[in-house]
C-alpha positions as CSV (number, residue, x, y, z in Angstrom):
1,X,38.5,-15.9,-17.3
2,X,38.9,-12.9,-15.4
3,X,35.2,-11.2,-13.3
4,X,35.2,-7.2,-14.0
5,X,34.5,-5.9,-10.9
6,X,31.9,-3.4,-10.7
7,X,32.5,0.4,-9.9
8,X,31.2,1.0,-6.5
9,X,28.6,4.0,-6.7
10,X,28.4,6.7,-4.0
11,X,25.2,8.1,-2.7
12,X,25.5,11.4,-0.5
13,X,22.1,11.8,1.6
14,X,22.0,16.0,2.6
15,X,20.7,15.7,5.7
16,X,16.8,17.5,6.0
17,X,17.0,21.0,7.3
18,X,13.8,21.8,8.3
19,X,12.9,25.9,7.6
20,X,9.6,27.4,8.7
21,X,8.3,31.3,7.8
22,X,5.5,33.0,8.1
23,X,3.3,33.7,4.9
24,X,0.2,35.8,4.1
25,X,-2.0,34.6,1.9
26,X,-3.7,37.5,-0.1
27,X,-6.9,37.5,-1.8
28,X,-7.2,39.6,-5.7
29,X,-10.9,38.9,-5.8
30,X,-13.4,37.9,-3.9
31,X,-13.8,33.7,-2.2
32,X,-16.7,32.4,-2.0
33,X,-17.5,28.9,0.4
34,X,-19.4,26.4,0.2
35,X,-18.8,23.8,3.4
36,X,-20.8,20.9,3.0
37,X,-24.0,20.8,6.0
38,X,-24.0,18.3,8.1
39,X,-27.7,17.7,6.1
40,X,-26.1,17.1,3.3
41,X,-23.2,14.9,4.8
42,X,-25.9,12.5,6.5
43,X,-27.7,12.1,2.8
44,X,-24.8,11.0,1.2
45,X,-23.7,8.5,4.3
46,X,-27.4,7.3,3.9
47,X,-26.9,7.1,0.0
48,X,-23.5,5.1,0.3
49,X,-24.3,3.0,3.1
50,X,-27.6,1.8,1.4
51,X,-29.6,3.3,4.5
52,X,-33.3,3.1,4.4
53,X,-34.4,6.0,3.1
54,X,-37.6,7.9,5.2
55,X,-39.9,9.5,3.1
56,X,-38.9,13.1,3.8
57,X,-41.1,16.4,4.1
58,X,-40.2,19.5,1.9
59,X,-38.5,21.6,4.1
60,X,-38.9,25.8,3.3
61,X,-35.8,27.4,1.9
62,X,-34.1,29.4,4.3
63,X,-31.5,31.6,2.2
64,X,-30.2,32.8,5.6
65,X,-29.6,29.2,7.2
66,X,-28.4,27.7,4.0
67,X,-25.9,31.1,3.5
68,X,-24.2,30.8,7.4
69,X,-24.3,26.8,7.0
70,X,-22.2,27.1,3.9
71,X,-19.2,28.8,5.8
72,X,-16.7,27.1,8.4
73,X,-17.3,28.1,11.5
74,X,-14.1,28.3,13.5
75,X,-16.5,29.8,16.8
76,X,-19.7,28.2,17.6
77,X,-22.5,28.8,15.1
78,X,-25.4,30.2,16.9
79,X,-29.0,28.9,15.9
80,X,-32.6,28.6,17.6
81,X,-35.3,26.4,17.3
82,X,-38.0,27.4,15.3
83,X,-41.7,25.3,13.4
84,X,-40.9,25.1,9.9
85,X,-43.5,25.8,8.1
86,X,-43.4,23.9,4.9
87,X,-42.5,20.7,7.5
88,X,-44.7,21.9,10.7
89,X,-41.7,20.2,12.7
90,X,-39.2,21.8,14.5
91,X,-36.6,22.6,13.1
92,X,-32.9,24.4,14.1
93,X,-32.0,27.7,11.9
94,X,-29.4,30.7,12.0
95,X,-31.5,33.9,11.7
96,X,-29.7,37.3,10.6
97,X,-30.3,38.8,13.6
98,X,-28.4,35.8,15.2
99,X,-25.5,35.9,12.5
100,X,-25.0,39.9,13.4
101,X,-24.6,39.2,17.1
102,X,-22.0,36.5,16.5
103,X,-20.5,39.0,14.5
104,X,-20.3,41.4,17.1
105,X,-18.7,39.1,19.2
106,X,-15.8,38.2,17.6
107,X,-17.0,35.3,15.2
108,X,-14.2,33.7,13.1
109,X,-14.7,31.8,9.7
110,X,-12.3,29.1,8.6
111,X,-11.1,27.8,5.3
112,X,-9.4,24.5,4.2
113,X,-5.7,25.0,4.8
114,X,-4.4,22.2,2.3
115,X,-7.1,23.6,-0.4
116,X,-4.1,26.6,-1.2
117,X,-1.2,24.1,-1.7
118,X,-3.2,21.8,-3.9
119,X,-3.5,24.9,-6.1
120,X,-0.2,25.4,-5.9
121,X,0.7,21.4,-6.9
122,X,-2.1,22.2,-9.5
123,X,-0.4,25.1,-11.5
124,X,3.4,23.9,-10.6
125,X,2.5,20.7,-12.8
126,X,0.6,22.1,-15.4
127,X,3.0,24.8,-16.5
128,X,5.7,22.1,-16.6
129,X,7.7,23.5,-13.7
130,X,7.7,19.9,-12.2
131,X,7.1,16.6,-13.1
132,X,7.2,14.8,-10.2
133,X,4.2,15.6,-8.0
134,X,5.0,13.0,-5.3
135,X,7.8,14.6,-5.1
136,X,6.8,18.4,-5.0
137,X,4.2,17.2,-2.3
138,X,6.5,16.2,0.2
139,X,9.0,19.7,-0.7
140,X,6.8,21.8,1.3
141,X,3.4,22.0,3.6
142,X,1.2,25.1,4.0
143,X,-0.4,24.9,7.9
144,X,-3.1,27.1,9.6
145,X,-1.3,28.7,12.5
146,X,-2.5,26.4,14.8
147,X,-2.2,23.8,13.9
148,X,-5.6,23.3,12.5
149,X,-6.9,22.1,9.0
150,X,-8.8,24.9,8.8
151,X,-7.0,28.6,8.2
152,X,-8.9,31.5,9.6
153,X,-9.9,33.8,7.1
154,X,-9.9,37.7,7.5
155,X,-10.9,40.8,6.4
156,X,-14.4,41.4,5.7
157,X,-17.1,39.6,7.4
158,X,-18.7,37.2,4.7
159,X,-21.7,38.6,2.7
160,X,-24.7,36.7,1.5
161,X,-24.8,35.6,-2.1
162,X,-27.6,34.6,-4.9
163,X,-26.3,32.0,-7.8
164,X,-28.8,30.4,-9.7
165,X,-27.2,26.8,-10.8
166,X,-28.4,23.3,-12.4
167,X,-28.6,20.1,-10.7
168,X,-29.4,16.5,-11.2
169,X,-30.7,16.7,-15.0
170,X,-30.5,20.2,-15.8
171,X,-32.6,21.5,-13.4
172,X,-32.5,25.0,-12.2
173,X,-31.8,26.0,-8.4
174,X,-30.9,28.7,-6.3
175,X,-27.6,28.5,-4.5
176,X,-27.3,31.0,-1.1
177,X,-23.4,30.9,0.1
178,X,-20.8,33.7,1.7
179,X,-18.4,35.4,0.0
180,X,-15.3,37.5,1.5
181,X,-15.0,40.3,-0.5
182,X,-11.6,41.6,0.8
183,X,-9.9,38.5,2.3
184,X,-6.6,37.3,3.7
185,X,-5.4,34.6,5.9
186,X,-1.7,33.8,7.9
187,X,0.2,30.4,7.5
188,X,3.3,29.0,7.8
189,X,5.1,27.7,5.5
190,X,7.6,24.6,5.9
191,X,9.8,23.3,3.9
192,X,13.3,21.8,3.6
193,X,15.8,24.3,3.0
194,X,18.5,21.8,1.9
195,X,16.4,20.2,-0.5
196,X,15.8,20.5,-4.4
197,X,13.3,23.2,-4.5
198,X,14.5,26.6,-3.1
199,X,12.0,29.1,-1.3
200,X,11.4,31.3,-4.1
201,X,10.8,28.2,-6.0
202,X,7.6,27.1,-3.9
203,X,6.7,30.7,-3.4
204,X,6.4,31.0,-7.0
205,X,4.2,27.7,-7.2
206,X,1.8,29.4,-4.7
207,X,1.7,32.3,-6.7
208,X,1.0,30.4,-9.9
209,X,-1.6,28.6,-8.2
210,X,-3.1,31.7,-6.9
211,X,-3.1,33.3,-10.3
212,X,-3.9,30.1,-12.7
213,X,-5.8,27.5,-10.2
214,X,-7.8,29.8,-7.3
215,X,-9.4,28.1,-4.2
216,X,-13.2,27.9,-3.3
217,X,-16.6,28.1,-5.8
218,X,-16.1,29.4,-9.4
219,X,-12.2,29.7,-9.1
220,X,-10.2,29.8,-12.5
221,X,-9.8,25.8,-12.4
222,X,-13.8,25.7,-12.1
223,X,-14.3,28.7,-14.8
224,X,-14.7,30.9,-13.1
225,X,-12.6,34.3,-11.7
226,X,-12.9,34.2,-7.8
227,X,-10.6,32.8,-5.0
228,X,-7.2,34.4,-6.7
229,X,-4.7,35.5,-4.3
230,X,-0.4,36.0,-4.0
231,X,1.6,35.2,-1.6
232,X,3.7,37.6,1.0
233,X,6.4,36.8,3.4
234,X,5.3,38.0,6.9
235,X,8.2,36.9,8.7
């Protein structure tokens, strides 16, 4: 009895072609941040690690402190050493007067660079654009300039904001954080040029994200309205 033979399939592999150009990434409304303090890091460490836990004074609230520990300092956060007094221990703060000279010297905030293509991975799947998000992760990658994982954020120096919020069981608290009013940042986008997804493609991704998902506090995905931005070729 004769064997069919089976049809011998052909795969053609396009080779990558690698393609970089510069972006801008444009706020529409406002960003607030909200980096984690290294306070608050340690507490969670101790929390997961099952560290003996010190019985802790009640330090003061220091809107000021809490505000310029909130952003991501790209330059050196100034602070000074000062008696708490809730504590009577000493303890390290950023005063305003401290911020403002920082300020004047050219201090530069950052921002999580992968935060705007998650977004964009966000919105491309839920409007059905892909369906594949392995895939759309490895079509493209949004970098900071240099390199970094954080992307320096521009435009207006960061301005201190009140939010009342509840924690733990419902309880009521008072939130101090920065937001950049009028904000931008520059990164460069790569991506394969002879793969399945064009460059309009991903730029519209980032747009959708920017429109439907938002980065930081209080963006659309969180309910909110801020963090919304587009996306402009620079280069």
């Amino acid at each position: 009895m004769a064997v069919a033979k089976k049809a011998t399939e052909s795969v053609t592999m396009t080779p990558i072609k690698i393609a970089h150009v510069k972006v801008r990434i444009v706020g529409d409304t406002p960003l607030i941040v909200h980096a984690w303090s290294e306070k608050a890091k340690r507490e969670m460490l101790e929390a997961q690690t099952g560290a003996k836990k010190k019985i802790k004074k009640h330090q003061s609230k220091m809107p000021f402190d809490d505000f310029a520990r909130a952003l991501y300092w790209l330059t050196d956060m100034p602070t000074e050493t000062i008696t708490d007094p809730g504590t009577q221990e000493d303890r390290d703060v950023v005063t305003e007067e401290l911020f403002e000279e920082a300020i004047a010297n050219g201090a530069k905030f950052g921002f999580p660079a992968n935060s705007f293509k998650q977004s964009a991975n966000s919105a491309a799947y839920r409007m059905g654009w892909v369906s594949n998000q392995m895939a759309l992760r490895g079509s493209y990658f949004l970098n900071a300039e240099d390199g970094n994982y954080l992307v320096e954020i521009k435009g207006d120096k960061p301005m201190l904001r009140e939010d009342m919020v509840r924690v733990g069981m419902g309880a009521a608290d008072i939130r101090y954080r920065p937001i950049f009013e009028h904000w931008y940042c520059d990164m460069i986008l790569e991506y394969n040029a002879s793969g399945s997804m064009s460059l309009d493609d991903i730029l519209n991704c980032i747009n959708a994200g920017g429109y439907a998902v938002g980065v930081g506090e209080w963006r659309p995905e969180k309910d909110g309205n801020f963090g919304r931005f587009h996306v402009e070729i620079v280069e």
